[in-house]
PyMOL Python script that loads the backbone (N, CA, C, O; Angstrom):
from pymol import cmd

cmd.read_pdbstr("""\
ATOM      1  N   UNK A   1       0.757   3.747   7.331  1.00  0.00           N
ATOM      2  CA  UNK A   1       0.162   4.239   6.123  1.00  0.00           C
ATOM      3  C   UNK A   1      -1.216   3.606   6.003  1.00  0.00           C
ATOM      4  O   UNK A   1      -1.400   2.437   6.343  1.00  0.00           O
ATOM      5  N   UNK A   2      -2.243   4.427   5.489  1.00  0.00           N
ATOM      6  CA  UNK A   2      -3.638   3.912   4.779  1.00  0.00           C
ATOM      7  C   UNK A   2      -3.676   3.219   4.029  1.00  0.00           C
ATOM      8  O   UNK A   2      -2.711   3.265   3.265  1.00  0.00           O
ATOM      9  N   UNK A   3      -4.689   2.207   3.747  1.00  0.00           N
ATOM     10  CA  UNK A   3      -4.300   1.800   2.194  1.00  0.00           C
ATOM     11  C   UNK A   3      -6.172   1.147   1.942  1.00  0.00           C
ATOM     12  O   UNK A   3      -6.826   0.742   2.903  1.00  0.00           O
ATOM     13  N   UNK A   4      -6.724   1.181   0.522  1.00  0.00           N
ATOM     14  CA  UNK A   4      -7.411   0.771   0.298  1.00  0.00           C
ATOM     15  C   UNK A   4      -7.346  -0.407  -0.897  1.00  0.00           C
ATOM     16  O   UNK A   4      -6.386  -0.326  -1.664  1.00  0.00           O
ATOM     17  N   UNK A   5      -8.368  -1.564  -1.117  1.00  0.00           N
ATOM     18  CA  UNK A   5      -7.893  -2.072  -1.965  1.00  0.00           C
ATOM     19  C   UNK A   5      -8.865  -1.844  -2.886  1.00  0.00           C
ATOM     20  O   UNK A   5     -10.038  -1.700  -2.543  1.00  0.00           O
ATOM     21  N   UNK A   6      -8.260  -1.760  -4.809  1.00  0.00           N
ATOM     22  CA  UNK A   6      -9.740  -0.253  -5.027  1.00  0.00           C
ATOM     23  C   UNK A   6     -10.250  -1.621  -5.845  1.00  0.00           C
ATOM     24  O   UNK A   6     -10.870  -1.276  -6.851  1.00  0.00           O
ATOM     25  N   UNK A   7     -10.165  -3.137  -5.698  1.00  0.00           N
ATOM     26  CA  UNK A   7     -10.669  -3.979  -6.022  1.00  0.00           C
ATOM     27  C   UNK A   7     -12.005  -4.821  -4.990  1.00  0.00           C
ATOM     28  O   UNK A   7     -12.699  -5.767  -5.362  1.00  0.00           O
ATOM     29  N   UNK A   8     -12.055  -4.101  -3.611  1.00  0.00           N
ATOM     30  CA  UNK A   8     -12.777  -5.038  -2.820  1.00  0.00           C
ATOM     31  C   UNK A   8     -14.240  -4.182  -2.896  1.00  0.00           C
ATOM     32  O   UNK A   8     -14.211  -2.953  -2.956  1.00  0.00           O
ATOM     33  N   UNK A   9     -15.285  -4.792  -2.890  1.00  0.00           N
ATOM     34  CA  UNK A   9     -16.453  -4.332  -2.651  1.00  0.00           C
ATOM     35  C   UNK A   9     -16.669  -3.269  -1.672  1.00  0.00           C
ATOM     36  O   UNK A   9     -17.168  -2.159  -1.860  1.00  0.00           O
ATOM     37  N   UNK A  10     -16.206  -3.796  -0.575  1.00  0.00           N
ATOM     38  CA  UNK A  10     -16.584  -2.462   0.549  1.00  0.00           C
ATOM     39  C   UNK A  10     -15.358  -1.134   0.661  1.00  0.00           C
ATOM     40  O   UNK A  10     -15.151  -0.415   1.638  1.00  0.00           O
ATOM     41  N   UNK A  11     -14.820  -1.114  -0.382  1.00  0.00           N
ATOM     42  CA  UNK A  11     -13.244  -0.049  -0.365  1.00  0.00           C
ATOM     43  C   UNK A  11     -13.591   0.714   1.019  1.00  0.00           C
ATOM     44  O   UNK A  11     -14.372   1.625   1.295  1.00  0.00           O
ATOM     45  N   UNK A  12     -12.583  -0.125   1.840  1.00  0.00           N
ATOM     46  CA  UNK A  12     -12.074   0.204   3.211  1.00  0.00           C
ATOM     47  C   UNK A  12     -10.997   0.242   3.524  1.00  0.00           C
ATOM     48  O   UNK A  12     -10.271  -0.599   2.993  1.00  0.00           O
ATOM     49  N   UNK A  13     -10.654   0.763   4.061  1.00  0.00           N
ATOM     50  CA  UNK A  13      -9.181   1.579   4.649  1.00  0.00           C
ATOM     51  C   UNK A  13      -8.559   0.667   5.686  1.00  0.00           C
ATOM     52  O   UNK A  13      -9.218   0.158   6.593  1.00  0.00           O
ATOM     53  N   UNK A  14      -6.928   0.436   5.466  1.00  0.00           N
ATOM     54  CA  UNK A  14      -6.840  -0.615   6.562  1.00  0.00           C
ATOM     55  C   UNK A  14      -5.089  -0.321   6.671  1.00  0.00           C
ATOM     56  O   UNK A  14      -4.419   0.213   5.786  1.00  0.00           O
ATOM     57  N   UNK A  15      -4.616  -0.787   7.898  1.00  0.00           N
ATOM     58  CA  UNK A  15      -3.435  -0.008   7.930  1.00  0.00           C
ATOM     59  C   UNK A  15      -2.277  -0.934   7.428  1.00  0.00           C
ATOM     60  O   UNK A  15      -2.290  -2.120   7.757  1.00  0.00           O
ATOM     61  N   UNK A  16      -1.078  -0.331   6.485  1.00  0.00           N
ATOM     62  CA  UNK A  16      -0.291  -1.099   5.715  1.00  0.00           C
ATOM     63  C   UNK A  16       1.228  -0.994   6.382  1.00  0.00           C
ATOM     64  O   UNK A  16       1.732   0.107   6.158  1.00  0.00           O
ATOM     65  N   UNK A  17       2.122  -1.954   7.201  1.00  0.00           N
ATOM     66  CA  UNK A  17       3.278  -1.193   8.251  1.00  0.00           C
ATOM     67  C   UNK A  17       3.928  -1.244   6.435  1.00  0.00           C
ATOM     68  O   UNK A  17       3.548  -1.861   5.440  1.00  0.00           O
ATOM     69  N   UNK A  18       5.283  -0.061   6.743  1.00  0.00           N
ATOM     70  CA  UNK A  18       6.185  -0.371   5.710  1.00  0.00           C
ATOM     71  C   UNK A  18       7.488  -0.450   6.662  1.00  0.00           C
ATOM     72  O   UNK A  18       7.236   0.242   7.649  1.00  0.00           O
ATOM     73  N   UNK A  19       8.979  -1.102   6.783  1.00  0.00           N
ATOM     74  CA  UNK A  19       9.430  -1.897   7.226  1.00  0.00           C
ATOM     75  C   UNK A  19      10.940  -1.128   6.971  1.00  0.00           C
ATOM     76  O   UNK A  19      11.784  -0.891   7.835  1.00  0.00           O
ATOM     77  N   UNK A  20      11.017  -0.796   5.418  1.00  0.00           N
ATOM     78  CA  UNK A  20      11.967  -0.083   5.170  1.00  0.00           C
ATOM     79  C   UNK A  20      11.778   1.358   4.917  1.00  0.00           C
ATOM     80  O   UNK A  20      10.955   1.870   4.157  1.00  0.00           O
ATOM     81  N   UNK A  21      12.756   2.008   5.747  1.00  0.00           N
ATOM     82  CA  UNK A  21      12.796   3.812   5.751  1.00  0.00           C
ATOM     83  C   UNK A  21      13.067   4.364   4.105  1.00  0.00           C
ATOM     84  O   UNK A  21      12.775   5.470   3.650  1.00  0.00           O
ATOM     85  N   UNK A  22      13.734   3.185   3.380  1.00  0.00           N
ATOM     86  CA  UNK A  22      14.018   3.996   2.099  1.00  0.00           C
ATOM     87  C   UNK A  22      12.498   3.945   1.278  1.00  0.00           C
ATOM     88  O   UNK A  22      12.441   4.819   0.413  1.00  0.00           O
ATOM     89  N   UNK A  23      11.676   3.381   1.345  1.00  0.00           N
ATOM     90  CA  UNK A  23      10.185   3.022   0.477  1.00  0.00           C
ATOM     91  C   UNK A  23       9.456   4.134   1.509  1.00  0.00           C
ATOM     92  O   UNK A  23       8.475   4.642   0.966  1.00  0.00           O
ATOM     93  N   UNK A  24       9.734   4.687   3.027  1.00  0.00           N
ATOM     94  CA  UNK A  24       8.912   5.755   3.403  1.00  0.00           C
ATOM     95  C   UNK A  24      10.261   6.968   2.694  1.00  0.00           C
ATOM     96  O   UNK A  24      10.609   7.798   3.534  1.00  0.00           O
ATOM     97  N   UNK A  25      10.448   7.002   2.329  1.00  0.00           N
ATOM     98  CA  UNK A  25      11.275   8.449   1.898  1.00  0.00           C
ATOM     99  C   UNK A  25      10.941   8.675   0.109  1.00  0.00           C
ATOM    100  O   UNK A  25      11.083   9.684  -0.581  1.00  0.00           O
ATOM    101  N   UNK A  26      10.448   7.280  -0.263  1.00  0.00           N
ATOM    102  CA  UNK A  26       9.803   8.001  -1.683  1.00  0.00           C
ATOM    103  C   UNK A  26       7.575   8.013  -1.773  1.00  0.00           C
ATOM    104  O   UNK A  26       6.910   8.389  -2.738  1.00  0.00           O
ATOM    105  N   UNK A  27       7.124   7.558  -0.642  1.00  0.00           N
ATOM    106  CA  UNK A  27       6.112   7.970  -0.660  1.00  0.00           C
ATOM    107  C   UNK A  27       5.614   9.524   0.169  1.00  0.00           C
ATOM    108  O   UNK A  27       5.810  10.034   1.272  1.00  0.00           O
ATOM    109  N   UNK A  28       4.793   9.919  -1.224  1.00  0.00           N
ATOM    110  CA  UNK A  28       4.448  11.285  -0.759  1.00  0.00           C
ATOM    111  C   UNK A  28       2.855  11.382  -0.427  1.00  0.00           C
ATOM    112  O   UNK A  28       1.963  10.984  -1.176  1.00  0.00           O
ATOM    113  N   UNK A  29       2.685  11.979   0.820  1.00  0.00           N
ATOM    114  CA  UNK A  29       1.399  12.072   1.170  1.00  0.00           C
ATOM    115  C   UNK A  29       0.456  12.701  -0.079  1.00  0.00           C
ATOM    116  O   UNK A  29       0.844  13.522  -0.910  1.00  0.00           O
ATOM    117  N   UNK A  30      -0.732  12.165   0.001  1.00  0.00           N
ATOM    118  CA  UNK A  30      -2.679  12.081  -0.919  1.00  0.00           C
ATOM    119  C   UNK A  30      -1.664  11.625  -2.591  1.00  0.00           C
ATOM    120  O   UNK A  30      -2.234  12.142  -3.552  1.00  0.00           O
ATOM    121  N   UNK A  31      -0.656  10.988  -2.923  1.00  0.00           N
ATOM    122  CA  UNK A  31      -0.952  10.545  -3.672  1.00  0.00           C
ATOM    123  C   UNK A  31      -1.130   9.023  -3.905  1.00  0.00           C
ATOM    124  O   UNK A  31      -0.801   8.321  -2.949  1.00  0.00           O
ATOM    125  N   UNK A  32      -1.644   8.326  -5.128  1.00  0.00           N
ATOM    126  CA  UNK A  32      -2.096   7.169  -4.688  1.00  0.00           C
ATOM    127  C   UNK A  32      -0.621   6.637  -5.979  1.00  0.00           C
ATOM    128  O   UNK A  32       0.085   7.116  -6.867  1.00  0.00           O
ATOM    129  N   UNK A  33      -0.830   5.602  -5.387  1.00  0.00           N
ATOM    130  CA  UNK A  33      -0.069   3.720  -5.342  1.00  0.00           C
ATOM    131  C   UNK A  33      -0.103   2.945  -5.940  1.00  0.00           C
ATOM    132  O   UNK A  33      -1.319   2.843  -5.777  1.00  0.00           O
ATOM    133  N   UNK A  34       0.141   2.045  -6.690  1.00  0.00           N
ATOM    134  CA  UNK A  34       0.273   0.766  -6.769  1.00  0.00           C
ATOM    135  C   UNK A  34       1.054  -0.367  -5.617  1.00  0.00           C
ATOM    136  O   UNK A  34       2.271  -0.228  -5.490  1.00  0.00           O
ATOM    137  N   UNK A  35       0.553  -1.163  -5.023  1.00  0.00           N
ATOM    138  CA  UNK A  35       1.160  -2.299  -4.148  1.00  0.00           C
ATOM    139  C   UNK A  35       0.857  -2.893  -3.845  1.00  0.00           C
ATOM    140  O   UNK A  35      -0.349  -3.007  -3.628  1.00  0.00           O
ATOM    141  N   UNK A  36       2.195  -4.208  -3.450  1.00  0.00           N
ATOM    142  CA  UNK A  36       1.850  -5.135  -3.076  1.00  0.00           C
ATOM    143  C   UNK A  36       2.031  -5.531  -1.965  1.00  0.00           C
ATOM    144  O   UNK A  36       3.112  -5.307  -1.421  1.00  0.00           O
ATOM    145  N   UNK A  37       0.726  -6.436  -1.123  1.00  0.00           N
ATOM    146  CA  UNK A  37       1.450  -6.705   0.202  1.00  0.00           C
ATOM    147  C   UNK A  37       0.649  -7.982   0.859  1.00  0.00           C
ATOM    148  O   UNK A  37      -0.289  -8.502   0.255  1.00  0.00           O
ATOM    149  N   UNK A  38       0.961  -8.307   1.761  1.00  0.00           N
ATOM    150  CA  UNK A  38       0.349  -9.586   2.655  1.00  0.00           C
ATOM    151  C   UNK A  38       0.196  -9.754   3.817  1.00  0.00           C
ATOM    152  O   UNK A  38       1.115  -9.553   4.611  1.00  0.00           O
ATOM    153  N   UNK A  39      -1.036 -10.173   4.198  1.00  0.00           N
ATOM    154  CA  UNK A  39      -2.156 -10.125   5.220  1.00  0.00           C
ATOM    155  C   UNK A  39      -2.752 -11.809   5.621  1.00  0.00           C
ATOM    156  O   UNK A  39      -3.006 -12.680   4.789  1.00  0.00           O
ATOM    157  N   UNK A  40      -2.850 -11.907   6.853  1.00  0.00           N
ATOM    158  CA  UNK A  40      -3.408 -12.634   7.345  1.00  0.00           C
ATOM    159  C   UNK A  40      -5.182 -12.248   7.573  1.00  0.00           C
ATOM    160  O   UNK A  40      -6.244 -12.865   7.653  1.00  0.00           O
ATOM    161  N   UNK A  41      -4.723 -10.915   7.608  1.00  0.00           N
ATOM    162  CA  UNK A  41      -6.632 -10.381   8.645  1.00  0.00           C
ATOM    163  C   UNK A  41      -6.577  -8.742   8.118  1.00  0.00           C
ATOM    164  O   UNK A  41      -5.850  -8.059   8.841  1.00  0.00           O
ATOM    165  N   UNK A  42      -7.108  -8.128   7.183  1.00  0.00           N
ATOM    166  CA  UNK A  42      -6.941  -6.480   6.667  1.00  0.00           C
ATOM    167  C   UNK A  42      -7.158  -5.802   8.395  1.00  0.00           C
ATOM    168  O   UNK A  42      -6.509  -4.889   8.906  1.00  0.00           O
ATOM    169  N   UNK A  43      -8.115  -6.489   8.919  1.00  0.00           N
ATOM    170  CA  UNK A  43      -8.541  -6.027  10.350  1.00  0.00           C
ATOM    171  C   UNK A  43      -6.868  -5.760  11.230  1.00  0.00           C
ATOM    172  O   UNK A  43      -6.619  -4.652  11.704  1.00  0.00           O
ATOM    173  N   UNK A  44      -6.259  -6.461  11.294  1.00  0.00           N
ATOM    174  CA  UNK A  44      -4.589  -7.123  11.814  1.00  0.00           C
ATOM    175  C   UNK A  44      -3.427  -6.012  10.637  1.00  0.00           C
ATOM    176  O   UNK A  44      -2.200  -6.072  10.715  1.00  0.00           O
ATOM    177  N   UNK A  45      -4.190  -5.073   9.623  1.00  0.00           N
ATOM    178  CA  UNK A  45      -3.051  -4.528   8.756  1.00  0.00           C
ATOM    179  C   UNK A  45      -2.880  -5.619   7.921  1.00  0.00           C
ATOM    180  O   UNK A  45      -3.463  -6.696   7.794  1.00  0.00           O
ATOM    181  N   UNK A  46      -1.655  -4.919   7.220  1.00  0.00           N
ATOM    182  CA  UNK A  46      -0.970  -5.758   6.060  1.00  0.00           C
ATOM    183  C   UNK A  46       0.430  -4.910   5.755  1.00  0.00           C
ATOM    184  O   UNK A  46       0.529  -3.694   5.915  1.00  0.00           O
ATOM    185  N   UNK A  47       1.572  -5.852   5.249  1.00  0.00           N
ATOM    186  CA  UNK A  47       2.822  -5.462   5.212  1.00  0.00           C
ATOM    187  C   UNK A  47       3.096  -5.326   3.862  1.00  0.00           C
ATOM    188  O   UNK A  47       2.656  -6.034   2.956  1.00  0.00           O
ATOM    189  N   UNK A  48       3.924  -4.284   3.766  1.00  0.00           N
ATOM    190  CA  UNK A  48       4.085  -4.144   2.221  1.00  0.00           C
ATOM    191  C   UNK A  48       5.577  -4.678   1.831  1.00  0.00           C
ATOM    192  O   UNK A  48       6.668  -4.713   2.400  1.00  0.00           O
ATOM    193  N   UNK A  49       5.025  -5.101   0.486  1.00  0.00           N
ATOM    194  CA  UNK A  49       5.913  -6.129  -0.324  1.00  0.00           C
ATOM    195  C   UNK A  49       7.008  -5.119  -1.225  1.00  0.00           C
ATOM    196  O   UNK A  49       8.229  -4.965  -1.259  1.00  0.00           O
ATOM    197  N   UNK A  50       5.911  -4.584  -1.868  1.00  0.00           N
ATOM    198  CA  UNK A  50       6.256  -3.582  -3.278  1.00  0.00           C
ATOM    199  C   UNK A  50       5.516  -2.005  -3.364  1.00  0.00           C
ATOM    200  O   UNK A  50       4.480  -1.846  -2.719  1.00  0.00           O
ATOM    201  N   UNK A  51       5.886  -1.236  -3.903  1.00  0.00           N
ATOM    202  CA  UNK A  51       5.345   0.032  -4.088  1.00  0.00           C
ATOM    203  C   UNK A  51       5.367   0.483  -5.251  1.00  0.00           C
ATOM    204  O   UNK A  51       6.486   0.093  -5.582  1.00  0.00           O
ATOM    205  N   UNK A  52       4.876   1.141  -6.335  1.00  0.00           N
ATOM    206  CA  UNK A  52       4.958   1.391  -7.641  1.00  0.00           C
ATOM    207  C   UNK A  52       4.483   2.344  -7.625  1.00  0.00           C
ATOM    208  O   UNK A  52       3.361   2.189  -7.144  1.00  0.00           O
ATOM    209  N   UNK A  53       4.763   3.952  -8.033  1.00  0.00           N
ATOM    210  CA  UNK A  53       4.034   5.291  -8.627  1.00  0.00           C
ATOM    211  C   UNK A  53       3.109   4.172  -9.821  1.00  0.00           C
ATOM    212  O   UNK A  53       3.476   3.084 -10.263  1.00  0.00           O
ATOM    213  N   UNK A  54       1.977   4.844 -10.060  1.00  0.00           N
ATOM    214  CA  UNK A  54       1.162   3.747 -11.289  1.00  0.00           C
ATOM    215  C   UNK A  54       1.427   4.175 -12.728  1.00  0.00           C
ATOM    216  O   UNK A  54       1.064   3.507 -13.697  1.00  0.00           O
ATOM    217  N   UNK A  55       2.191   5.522 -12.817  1.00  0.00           N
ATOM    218  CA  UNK A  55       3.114   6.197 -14.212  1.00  0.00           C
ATOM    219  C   UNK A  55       4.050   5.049 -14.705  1.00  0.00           C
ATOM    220  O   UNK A  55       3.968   4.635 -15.862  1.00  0.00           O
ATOM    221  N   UNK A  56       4.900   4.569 -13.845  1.00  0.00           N
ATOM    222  CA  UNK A  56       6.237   3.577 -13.822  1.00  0.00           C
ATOM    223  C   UNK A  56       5.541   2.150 -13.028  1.00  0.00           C
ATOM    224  O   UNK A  56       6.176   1.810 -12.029  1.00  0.00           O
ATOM    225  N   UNK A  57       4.671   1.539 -13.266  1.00  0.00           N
ATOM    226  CA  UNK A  57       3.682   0.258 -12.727  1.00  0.00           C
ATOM    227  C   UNK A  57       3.919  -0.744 -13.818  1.00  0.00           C
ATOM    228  O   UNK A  57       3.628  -1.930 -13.663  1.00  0.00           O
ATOM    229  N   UNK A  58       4.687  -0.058 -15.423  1.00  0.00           N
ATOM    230  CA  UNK A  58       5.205  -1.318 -16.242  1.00  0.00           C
ATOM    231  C   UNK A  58       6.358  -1.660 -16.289  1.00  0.00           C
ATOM    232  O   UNK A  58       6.739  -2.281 -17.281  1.00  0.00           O
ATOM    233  N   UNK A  59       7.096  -1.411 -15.421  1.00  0.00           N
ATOM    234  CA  UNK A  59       8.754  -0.776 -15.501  1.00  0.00           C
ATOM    235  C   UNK A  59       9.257  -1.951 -14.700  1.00  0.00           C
ATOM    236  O   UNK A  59      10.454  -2.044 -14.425  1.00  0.00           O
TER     237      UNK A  59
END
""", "prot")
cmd.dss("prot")
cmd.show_as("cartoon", "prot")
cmd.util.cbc("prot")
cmd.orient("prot")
Protein backbone atom coordinates (compact mmCIF):
# COMPACT_ATOMS: atom_id res chain seq x y z
CA UNK A 1 0.00 0.00 0.00
CA UNK A 2 0.92 3.90 -0.57
CA UNK A 3 0.88 6.01 2.09
CA UNK A 4 1.60 9.69 2.61
CA UNK A 5 2.17 11.51 5.74
CA UNK A 6 -0.21 14.69 5.17
CA UNK A 7 1.92 16.19 8.16
CA UNK A 8 5.54 16.13 6.51
CA UNK A 9 6.72 19.02 4.43
CA UNK A 10 7.64 17.21 1.32
CA UNK A 11 4.12 14.89 1.26
CA UNK A 12 5.78 11.87 -0.28
CA UNK A 13 4.63 8.62 -0.92
CA UNK A 14 6.30 5.71 0.72
CA UNK A 15 5.38 2.11 0.91
CA UNK A 16 3.35 0.85 4.11
CA UNK A 17 3.57 -3.52 4.32
CA UNK A 18 0.19 -4.49 6.12
CA UNK A 19 0.81 -7.94 7.81
CA UNK A 20 -2.74 -8.93 8.47
CA UNK A 21 -5.20 -10.12 5.52
CA UNK A 22 -8.19 -9.04 7.71
CA UNK A 23 -7.02 -4.93 7.76
CA UNK A 24 -6.36 -5.68 3.68
CA UNK A 25 -10.04 -6.88 3.32
CA UNK A 26 -11.45 -3.61 4.89
CA UNK A 27 -9.24 -1.17 2.94
CA UNK A 28 -10.74 0.10 -0.21
CA UNK A 29 -8.73 1.46 -3.00
CA UNK A 30 -8.40 5.99 -3.56
CA UNK A 31 -9.91 6.22 -0.31
CA UNK A 32 -7.92 7.90 2.34
CA UNK A 33 -6.97 6.77 6.11
CA UNK A 34 -6.14 7.44 9.24
CA UNK A 35 -2.85 5.35 10.61
CA UNK A 36 -0.62 4.30 12.51
CA UNK A 37 2.67 2.83 11.89
CA UNK A 38 6.55 2.46 12.42
CA UNK A 39 9.59 3.07 10.54
CA UNK A 40 13.09 2.99 10.89
CA UNK A 41 13.82 4.79 7.23
CA UNK A 42 10.17 6.00 5.12
CA UNK A 43 12.92 5.18 2.27
CA UNK A 44 12.93 1.16 3.93
CA UNK A 45 8.66 1.53 4.11
CA UNK A 46 6.84 1.42 7.24
CA UNK A 47 4.53 -1.22 8.94
CA UNK A 48 1.23 -0.60 9.95
CA UNK A 49 0.11 -0.55 13.48
CA UNK A 50 -3.58 0.74 13.17
CA UNK A 51 -6.04 1.78 10.45
CA UNK A 52 -9.04 4.07 11.05
CA UNK A 53 -11.80 5.21 8.20
CA UNK A 54 -11.34 9.15 9.60
CA UNK A 55 -15.60 9.11 9.97
CA UNK A 56 -14.97 6.45 13.02
CA UNK A 57 -11.07 8.07 13.99
CA UNK A 58 -12.96 8.90 17.58
CA UNK A 59 -14.30 5.55 18.20
Amino acid sequence: MKAVDPYSREQREFELTIDEMNAWNLIEEDNEYLATYVYTSLDDGAELLSIKHPAKANE
